[in-house]
C-alpha positions as CSV (number, residue, x, y, z in Angstrom):
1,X,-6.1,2.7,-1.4
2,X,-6.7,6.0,-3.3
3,X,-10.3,5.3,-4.1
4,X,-11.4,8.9,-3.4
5,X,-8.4,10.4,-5.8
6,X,-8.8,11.0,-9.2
7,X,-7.5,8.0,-11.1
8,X,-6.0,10.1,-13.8
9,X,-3.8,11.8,-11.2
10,X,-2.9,8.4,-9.5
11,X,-2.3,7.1,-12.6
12,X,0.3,10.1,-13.5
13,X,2.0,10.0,-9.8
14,X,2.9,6.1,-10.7
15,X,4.3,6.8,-13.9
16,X,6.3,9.6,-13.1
17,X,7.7,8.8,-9.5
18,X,9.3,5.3,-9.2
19,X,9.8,5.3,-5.7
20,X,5.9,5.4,-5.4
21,X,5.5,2.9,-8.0
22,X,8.0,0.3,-6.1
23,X,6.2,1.4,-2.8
24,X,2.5,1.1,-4.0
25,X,3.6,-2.4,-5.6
26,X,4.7,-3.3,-2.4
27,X,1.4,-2.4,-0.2
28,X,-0.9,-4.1,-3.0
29,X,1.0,-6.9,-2.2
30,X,1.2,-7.0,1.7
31,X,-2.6,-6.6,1.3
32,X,-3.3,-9.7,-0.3
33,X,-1.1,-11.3,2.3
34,X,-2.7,-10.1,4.9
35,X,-6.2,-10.1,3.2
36,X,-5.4,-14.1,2.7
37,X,-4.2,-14.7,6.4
38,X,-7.3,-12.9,7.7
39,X,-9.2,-15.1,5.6
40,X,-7.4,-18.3,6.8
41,X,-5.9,-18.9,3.5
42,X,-2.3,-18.6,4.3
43,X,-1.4,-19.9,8.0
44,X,-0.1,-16.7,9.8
45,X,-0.2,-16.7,13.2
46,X,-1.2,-13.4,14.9
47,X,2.2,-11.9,15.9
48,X,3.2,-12.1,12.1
49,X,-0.1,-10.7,11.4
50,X,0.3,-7.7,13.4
51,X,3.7,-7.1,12.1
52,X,2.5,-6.8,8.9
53,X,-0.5,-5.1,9.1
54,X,1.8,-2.0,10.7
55,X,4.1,-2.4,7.8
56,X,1.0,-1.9,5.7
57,X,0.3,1.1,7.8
58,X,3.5,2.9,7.3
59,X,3.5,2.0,3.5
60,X,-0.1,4.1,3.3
61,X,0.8,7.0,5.4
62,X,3.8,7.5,3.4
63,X,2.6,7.0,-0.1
64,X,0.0,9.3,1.2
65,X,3.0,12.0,1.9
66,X,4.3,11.4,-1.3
67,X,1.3,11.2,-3.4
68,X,0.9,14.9,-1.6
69,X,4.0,15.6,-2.2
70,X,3.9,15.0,-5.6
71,X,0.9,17.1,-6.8
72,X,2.3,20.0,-5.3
């Protein structure tokens, strides 16, 4: 999700902010659910699939505020 970051700094935002270390946890594993439905692997049917695909949403635009946030 923050491919175009610098891992070091990623790596130093998750160690010193649990909040964003619970909340990136937590979208890593919503995307392999949803990664898995898409792919027919788990039976989800599409209103479900929506539903978590904005969840996933929210999660990235606001680990993206804190990640901000947190180099500042």
């Amino acid at each position: 999700m923050f491919e175009e970051r610098p891992q070091q700094e990623l790596d130093s935002v998750l160690k010193s902010n649990p909040d964003f270390r619970r909340l990136y946890d937590q979208h890593r594993d919503l995307d392999r659910k949803v990664v898995n439905a898409e792919l027919g692997v788990s039976p989800i049917d599409d209103l479900t699939l929506t539903q978590m695909k904005r969840a996933k949403l929210a999660m990235k635009d606001r680990l993206a505020r804190m990640y901000d946030a947190g180099l500042q």
